[in-house]
mmCIF file of the N, C-alpha and C atoms, coordinates in Angstrom:
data_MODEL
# 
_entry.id   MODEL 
# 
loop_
_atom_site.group_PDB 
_atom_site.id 
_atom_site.type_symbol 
_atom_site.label_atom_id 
_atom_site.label_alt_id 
_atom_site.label_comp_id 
_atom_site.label_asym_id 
_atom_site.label_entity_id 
_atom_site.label_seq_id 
_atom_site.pdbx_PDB_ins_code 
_atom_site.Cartn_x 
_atom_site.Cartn_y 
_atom_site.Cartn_z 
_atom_site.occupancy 
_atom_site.B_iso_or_equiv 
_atom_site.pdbx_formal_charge 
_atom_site.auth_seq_id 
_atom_site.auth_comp_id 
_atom_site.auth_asym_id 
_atom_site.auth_atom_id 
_atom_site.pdbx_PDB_model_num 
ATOM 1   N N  . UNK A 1 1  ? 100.057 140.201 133.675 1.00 0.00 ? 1  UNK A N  1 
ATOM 2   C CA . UNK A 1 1  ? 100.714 141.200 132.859 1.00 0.00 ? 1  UNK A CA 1 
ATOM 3   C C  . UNK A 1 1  ? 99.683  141.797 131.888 1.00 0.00 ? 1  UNK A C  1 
ATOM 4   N N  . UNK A 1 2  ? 99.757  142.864 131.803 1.00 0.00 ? 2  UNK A N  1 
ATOM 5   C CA . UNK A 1 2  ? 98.605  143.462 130.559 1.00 0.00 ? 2  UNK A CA 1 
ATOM 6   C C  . UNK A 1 2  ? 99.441  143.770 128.912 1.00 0.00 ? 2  UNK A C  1 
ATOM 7   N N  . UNK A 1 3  ? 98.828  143.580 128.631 1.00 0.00 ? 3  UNK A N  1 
ATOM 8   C CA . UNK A 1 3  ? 98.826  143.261 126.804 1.00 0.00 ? 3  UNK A CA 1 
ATOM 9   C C  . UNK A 1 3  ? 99.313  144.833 126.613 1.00 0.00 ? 3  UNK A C  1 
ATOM 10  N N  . UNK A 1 4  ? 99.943  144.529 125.405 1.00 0.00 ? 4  UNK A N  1 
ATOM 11  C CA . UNK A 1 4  ? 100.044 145.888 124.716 1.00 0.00 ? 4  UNK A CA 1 
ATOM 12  C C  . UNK A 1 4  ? 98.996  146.144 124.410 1.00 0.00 ? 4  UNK A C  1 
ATOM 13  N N  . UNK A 1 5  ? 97.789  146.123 124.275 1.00 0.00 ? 5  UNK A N  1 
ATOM 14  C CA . UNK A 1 5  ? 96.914  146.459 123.593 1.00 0.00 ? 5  UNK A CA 1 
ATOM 15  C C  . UNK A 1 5  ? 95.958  146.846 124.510 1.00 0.00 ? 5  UNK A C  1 
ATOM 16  N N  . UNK A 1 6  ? 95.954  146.614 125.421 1.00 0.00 ? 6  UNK A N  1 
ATOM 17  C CA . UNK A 1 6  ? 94.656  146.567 126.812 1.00 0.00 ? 6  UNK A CA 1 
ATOM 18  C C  . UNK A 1 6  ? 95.860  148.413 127.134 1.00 0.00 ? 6  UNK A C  1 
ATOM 19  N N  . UNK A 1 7  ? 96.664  148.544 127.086 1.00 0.00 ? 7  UNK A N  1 
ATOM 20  C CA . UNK A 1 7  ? 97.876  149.282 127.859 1.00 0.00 ? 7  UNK A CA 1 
ATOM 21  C C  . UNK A 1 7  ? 97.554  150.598 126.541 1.00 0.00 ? 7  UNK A C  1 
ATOM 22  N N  . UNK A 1 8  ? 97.248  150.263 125.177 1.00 0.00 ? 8  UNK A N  1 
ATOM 23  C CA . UNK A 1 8  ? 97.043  151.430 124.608 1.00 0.00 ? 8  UNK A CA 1 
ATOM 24  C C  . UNK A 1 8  ? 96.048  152.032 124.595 1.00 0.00 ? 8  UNK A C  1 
ATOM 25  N N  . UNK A 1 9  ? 94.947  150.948 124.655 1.00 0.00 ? 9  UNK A N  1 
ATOM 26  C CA . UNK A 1 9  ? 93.473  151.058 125.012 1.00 0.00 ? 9  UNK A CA 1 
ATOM 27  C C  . UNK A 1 9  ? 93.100  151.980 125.616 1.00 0.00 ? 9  UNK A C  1 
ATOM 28  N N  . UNK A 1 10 ? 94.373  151.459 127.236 1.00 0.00 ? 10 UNK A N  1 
ATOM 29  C CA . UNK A 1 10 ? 93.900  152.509 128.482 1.00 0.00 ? 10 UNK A CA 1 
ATOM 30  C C  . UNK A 1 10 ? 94.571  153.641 128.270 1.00 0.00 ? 10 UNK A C  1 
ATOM 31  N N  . UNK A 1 11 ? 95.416  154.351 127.269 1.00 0.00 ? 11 UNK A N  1 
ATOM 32  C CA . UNK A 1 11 ? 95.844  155.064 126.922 1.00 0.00 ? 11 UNK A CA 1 
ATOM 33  C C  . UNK A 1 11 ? 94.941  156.132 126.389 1.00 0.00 ? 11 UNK A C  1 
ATOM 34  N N  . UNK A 1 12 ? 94.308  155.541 125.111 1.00 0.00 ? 12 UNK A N  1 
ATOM 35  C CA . UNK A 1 12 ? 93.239  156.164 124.191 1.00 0.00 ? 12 UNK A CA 1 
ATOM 36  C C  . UNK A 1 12 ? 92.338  156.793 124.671 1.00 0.00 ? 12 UNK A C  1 
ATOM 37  N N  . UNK A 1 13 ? 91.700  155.655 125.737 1.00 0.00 ? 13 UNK A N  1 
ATOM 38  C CA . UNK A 1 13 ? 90.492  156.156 126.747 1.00 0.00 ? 13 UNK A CA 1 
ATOM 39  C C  . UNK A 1 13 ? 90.425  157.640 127.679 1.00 0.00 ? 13 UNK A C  1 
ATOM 40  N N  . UNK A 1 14 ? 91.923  157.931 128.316 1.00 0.00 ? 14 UNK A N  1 
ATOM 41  C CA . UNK A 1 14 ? 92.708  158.929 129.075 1.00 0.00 ? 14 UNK A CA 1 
ATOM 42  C C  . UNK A 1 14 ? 92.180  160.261 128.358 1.00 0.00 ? 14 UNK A C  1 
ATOM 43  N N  . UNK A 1 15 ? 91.888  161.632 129.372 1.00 0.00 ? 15 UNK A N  1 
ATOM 44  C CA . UNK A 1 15 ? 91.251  162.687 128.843 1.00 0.00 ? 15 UNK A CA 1 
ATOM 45  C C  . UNK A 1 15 ? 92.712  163.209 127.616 1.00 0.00 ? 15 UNK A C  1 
ATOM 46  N N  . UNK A 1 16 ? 92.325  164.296 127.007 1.00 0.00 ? 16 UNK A N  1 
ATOM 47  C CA . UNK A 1 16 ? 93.691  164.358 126.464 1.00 0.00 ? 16 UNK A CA 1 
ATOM 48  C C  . UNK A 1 16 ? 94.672  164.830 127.133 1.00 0.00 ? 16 UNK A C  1 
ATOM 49  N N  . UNK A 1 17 ? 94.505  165.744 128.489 1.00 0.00 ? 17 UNK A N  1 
ATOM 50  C CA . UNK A 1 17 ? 95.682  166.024 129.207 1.00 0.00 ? 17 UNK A CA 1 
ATOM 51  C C  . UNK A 1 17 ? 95.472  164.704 130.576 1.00 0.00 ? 17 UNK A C  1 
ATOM 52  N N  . UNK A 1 18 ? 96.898  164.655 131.124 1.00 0.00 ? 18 UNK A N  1 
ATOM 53  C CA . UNK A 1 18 ? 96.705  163.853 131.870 1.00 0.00 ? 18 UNK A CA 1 
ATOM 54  C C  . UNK A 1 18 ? 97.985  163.611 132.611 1.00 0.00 ? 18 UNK A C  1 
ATOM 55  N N  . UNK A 1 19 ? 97.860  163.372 134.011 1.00 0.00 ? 19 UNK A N  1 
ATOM 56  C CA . UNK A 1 19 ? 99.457  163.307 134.699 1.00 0.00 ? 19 UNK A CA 1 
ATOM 57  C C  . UNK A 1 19 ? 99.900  162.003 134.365 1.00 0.00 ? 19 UNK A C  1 
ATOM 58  N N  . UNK A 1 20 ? 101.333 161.715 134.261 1.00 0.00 ? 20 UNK A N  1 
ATOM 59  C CA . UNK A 1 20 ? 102.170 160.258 134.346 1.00 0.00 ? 20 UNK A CA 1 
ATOM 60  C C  . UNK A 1 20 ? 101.293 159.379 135.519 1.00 0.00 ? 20 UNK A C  1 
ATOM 61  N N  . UNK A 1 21 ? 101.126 160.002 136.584 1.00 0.00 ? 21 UNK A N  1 
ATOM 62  C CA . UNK A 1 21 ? 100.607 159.441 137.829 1.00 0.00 ? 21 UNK A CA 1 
ATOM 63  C C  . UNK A 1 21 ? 99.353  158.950 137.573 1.00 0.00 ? 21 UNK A C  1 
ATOM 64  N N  . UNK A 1 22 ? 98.094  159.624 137.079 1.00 0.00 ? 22 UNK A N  1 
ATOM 65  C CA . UNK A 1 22 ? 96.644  159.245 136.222 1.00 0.00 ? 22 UNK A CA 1 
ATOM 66  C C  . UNK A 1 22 ? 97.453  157.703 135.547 1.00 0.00 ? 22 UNK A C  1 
ATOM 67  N N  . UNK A 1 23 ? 98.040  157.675 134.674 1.00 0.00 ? 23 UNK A N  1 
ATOM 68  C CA . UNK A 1 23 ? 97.972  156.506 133.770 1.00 0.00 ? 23 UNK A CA 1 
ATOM 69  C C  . UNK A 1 23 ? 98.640  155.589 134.548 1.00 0.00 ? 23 UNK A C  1 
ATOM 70  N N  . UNK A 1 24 ? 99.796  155.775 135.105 1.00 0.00 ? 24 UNK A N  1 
ATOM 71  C CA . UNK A 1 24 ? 100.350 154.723 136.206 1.00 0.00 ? 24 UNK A CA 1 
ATOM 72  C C  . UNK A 1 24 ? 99.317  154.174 136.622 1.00 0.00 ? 24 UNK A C  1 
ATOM 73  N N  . UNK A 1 25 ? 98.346  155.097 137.681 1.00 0.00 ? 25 UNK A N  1 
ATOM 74  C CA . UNK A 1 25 ? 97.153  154.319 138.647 1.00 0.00 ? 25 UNK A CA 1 
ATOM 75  C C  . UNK A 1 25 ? 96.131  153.458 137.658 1.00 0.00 ? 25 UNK A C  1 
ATOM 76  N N  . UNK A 1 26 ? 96.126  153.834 136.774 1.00 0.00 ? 26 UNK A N  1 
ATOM 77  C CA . UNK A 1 26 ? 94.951  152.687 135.327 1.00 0.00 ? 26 UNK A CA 1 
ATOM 78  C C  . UNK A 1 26 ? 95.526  151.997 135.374 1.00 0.00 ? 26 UNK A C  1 
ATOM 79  N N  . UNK A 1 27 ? 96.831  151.783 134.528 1.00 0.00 ? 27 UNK A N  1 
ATOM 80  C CA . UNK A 1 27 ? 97.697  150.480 134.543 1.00 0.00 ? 27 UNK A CA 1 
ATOM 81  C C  . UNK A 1 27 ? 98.363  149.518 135.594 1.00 0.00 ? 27 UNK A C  1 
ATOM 82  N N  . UNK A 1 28 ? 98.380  150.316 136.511 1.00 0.00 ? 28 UNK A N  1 
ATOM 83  C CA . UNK A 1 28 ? 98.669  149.475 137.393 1.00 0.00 ? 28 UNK A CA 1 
ATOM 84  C C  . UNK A 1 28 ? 97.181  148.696 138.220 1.00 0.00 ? 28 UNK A C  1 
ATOM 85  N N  . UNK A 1 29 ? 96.087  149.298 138.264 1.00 0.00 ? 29 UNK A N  1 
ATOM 86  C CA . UNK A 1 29 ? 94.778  148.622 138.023 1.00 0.00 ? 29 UNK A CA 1 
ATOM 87  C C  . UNK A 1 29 ? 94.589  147.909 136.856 1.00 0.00 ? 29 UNK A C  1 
ATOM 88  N N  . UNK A 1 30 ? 95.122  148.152 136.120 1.00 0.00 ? 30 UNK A N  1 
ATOM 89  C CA . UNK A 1 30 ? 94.661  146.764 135.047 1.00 0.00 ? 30 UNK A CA 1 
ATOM 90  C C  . UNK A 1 30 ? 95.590  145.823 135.361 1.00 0.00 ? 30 UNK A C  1 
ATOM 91  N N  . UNK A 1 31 ? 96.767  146.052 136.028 1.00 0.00 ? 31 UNK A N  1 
ATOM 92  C CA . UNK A 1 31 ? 97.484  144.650 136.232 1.00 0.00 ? 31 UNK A CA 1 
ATOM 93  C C  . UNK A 1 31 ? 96.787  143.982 137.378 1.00 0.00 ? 31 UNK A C  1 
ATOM 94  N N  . UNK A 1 32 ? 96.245  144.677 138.356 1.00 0.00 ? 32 UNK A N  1 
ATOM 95  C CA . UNK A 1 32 ? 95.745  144.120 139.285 1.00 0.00 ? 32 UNK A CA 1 
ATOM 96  C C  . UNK A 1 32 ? 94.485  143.158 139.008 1.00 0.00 ? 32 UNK A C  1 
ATOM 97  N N  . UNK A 1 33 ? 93.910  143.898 138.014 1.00 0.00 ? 33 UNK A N  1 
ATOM 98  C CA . UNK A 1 33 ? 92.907  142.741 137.705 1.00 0.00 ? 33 UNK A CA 1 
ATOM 99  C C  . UNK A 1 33 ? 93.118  141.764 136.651 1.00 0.00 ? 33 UNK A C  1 
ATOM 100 N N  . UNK A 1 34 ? 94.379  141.814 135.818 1.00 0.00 ? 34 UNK A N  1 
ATOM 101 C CA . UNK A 1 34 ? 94.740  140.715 135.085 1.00 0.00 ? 34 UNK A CA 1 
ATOM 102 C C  . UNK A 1 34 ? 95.277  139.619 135.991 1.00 0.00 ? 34 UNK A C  1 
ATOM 103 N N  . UNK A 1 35 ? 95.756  140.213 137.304 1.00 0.00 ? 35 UNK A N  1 
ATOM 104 C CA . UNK A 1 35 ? 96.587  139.228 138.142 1.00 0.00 ? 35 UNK A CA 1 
ATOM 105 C C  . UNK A 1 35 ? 95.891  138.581 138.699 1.00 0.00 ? 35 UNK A C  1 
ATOM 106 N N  . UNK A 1 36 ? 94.612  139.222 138.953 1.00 0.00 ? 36 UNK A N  1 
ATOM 107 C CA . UNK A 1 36 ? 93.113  138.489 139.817 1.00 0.00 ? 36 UNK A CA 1 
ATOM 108 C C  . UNK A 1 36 ? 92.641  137.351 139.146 1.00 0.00 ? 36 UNK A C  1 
ATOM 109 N N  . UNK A 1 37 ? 92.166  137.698 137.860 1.00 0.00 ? 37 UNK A N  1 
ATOM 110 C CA . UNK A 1 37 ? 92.085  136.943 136.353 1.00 0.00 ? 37 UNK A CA 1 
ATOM 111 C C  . UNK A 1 37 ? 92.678  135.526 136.526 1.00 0.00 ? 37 UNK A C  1 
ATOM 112 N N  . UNK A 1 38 ? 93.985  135.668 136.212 1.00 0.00 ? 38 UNK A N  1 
ATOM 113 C CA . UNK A 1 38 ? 94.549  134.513 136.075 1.00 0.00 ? 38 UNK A CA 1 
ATOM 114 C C  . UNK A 1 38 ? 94.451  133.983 137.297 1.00 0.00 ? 38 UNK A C  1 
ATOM 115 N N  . UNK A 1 39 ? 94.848  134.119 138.332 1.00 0.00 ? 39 UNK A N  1 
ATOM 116 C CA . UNK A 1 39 ? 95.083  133.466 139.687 1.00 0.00 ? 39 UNK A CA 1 
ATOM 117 C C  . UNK A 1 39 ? 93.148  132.919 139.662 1.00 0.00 ? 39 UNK A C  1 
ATOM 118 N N  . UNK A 1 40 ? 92.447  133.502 139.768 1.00 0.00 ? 40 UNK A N  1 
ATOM 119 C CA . UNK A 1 40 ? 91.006  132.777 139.857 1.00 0.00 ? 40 UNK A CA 1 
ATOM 120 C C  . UNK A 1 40 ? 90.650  131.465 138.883 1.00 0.00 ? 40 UNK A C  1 
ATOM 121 N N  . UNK A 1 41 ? 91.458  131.657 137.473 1.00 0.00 ? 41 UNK A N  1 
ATOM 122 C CA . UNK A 1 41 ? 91.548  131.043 136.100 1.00 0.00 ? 41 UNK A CA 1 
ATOM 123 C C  . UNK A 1 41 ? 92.594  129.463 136.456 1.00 0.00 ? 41 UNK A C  1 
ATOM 124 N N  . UNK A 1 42 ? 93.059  129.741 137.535 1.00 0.00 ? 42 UNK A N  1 
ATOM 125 C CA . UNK A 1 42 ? 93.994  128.748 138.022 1.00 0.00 ? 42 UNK A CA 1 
ATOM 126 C C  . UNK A 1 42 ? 93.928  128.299 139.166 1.00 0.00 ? 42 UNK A C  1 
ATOM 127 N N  . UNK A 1 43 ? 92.336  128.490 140.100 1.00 0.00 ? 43 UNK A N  1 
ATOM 128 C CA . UNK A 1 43 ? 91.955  128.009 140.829 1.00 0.00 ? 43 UNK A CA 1 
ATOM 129 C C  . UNK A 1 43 ? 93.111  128.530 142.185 1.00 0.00 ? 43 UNK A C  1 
ATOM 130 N N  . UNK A 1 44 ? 93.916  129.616 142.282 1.00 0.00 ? 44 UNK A N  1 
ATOM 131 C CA . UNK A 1 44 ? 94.665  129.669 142.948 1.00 0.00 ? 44 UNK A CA 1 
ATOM 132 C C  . UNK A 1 44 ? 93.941  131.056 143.631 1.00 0.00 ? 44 UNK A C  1 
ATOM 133 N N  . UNK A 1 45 ? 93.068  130.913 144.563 1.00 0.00 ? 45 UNK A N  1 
ATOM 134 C CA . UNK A 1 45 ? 91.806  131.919 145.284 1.00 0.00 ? 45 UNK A CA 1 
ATOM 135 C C  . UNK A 1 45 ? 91.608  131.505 146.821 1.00 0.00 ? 45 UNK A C  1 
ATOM 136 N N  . UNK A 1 46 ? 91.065  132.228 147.647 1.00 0.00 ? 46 UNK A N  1 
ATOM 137 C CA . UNK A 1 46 ? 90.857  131.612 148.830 1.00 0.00 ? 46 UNK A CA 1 
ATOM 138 C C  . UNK A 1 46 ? 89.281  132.046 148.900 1.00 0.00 ? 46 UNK A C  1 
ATOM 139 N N  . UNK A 1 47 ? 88.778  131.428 149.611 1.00 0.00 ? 47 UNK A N  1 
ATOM 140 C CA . UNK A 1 47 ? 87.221  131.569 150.573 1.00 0.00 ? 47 UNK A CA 1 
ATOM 141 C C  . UNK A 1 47 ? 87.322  132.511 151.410 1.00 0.00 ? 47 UNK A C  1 
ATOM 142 N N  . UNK A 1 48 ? 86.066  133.109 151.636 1.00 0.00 ? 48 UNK A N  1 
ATOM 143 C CA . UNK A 1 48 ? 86.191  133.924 152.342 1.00 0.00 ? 48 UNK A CA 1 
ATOM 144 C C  . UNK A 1 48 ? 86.682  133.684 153.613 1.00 0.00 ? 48 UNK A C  1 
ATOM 145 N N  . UNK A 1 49 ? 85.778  132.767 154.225 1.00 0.00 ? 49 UNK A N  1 
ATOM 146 C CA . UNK A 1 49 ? 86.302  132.392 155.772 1.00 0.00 ? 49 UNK A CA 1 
ATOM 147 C C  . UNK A 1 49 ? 88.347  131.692 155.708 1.00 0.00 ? 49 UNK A C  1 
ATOM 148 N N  . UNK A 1 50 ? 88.964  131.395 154.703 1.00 0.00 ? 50 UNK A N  1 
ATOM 149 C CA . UNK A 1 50 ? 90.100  131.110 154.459 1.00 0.00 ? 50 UNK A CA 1 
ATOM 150 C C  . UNK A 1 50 ? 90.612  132.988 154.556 1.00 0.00 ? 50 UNK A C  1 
ATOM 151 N N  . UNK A 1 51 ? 90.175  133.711 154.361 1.00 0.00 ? 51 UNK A N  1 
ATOM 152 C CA . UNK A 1 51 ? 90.742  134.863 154.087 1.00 0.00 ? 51 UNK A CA 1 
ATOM 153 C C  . UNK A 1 51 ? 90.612  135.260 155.482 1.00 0.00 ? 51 UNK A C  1 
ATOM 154 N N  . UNK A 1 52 ? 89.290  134.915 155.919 1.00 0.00 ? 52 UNK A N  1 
ATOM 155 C CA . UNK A 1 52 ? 89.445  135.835 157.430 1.00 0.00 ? 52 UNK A CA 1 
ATOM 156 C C  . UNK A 1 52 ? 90.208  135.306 158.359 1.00 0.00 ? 52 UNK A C  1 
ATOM 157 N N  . UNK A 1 53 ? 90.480  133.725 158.254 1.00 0.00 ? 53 UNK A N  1 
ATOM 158 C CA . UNK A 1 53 ? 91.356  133.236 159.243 1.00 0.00 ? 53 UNK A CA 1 
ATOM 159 C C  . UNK A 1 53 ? 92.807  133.761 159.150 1.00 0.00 ? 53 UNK A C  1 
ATOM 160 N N  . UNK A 1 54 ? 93.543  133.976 157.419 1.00 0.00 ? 54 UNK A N  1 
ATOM 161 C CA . UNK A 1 54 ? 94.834  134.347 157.626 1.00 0.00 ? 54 UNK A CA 1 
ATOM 162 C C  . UNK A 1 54 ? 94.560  135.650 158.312 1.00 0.00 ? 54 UNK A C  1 
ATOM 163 N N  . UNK A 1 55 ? 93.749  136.637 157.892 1.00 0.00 ? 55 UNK A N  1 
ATOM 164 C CA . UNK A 1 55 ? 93.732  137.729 158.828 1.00 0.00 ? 55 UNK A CA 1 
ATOM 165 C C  . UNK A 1 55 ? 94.083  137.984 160.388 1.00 0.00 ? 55 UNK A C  1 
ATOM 166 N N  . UNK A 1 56 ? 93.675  136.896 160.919 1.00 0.00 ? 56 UNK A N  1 
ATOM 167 C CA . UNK A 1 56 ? 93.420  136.940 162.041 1.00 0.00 ? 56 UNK A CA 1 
ATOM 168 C C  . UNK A 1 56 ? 94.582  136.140 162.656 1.00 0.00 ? 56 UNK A C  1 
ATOM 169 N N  . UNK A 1 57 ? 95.165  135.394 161.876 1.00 0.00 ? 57 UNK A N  1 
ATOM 170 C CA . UNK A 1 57 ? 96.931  134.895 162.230 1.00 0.00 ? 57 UNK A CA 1 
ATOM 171 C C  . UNK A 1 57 ? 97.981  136.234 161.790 1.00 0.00 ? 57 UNK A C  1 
ATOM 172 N N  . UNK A 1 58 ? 97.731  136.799 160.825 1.00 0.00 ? 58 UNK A N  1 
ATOM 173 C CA . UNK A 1 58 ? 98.722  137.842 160.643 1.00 0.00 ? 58 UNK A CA 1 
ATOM 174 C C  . UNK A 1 58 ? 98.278  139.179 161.343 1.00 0.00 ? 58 UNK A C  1 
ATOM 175 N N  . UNK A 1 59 ? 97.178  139.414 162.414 1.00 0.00 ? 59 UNK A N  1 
ATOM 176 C CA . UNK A 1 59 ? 97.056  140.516 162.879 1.00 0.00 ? 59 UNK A CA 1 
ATOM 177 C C  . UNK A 1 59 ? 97.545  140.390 164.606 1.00 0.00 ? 59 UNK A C  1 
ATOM 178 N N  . UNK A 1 60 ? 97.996  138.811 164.779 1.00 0.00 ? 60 UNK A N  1 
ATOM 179 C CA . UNK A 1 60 ? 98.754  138.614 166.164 1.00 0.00 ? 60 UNK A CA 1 
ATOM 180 C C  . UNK A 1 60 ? 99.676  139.473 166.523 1.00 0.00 ? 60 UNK A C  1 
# 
């Protein structure tokens, strides 16, 4: 989840005009990498070769 503060941040940063859609795609990239964050922070990650094998079961 991103912070209020990381969320105004990415706000501030934003040119001054800007579509709903522009800030959606930031924020929803910053959740993606807060979600990366924690899940790595909690040892909950795979290996690469762990990644290529599910690949290769879910592309049956």
């Amino acid at each position: 989840m991103v912070s209020r503060e990381k969320g105004l941040e990415a706000v501030k940063n934003m040119p001054k005009e800007f579509s709903i859609d522009d800030l959606m795609d930031k924020l929803l990239l910053l959740n993606k990498i807060e979600r990366g964050l924690d899940q790595s922070k909690n040892e909950e990650t795979f290996t690469a070769d762990e990644a290529k094998r599910m690949i290769q079961e879910w592309s049956k």
